[in-house]
N, C-alpha and C positions, 0 to 999 in steps of 0.2 A: 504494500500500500504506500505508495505517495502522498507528499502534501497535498495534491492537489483532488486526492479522494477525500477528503476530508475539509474541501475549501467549505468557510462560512457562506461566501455565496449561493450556495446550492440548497441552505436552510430556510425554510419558509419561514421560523419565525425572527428570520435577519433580516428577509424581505420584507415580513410585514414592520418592521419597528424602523428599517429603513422608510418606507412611505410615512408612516408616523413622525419622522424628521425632518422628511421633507415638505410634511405639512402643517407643521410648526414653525417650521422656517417660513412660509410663504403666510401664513397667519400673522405671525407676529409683526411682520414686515408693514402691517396695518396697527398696532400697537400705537399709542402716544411717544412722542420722541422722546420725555420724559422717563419714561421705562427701557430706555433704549442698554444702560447699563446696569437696569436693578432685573426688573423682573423679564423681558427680553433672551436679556443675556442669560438666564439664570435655564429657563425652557429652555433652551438650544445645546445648553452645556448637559442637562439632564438628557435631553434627549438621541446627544449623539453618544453617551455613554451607555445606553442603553444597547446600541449598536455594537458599540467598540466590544462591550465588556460578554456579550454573545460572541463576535467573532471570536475575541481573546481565549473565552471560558473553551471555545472549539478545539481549538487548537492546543490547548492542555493534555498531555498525555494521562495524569493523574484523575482521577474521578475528583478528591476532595479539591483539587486546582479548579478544575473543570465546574464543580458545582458552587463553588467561591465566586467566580467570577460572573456564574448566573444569578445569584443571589442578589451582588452587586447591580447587576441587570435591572433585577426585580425593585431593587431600591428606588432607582432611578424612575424608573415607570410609577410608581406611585408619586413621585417626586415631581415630576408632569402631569399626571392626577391631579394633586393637589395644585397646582400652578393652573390648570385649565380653568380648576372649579373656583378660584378668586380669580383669573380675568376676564370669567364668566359672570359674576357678580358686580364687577368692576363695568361691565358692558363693554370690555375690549374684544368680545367675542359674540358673534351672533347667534340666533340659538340653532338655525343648522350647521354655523362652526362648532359649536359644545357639541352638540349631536355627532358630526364627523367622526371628532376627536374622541369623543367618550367613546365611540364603538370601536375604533381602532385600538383605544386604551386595552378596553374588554376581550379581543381579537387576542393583540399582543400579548398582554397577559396569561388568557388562555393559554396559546401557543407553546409560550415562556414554562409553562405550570409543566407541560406534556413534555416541554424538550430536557427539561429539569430532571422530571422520573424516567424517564427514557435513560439517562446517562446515570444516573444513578441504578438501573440494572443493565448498562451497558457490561458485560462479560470483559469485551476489549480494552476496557481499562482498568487501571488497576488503584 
């Protein structure tokens, strides 16, 4: 097996938290200038973490590496949860942007939950 059986890109829940990034980034892009370094910034950092720390958790040979780094994941994703649901209150978000958002959250999550126990009875690691 190669690295490249094992690429994160080929994981659906890298793909879905990937579009989840990318649609925080294009949201937020409509944000108050004001939030441009508070709460802005704060979305975009949680959300490409969410990514990064998937591919990362992948490519861990160790199960307890591998399920750290999902965890982190999962941190992250609620972190952008919570971040939707005040600039949804805020009115920085409209309620089919909350809507979007929320069911990607739920998706991802999902996803994250399966790819978590999955690797935790992965045999191939150890």
């Amino acid at each position: 097996m190669n690295i490249y059986d094992r690429s994160f890109r080929r994981l659906i829940v890298w793909r879905e938290a990937k579009k989840l990034t990318i649609n925080i980034y294009q949201m937020t892009k409509r944000f108050p200038k004001e939030e441009k370094y508070s709460m802005t910034n704060q979305m975009r950092r949680a959300a490409n973490s969410i990514m990064a720390n998937i591919a990362e958790g992948n490519e861990r040979k160790s199960k307890n590496d591998c399920c750290r780094f999902l965890e982190v994941a999962r941190g992250s994703l609620v972190e952008v949860d919570c971040f939707i649901d005040l600039a949804y209150e805020l009115t920085y978000l409209s309620d089919t942007d909350f809507k979007t958002l929320s069911d990607q959250i739920a998706k991802t999550g999902y996803l994250l939950h399966q790819f978590s126990e999955a690797q935790e009875r992965n045999p191939m690691r150890k």
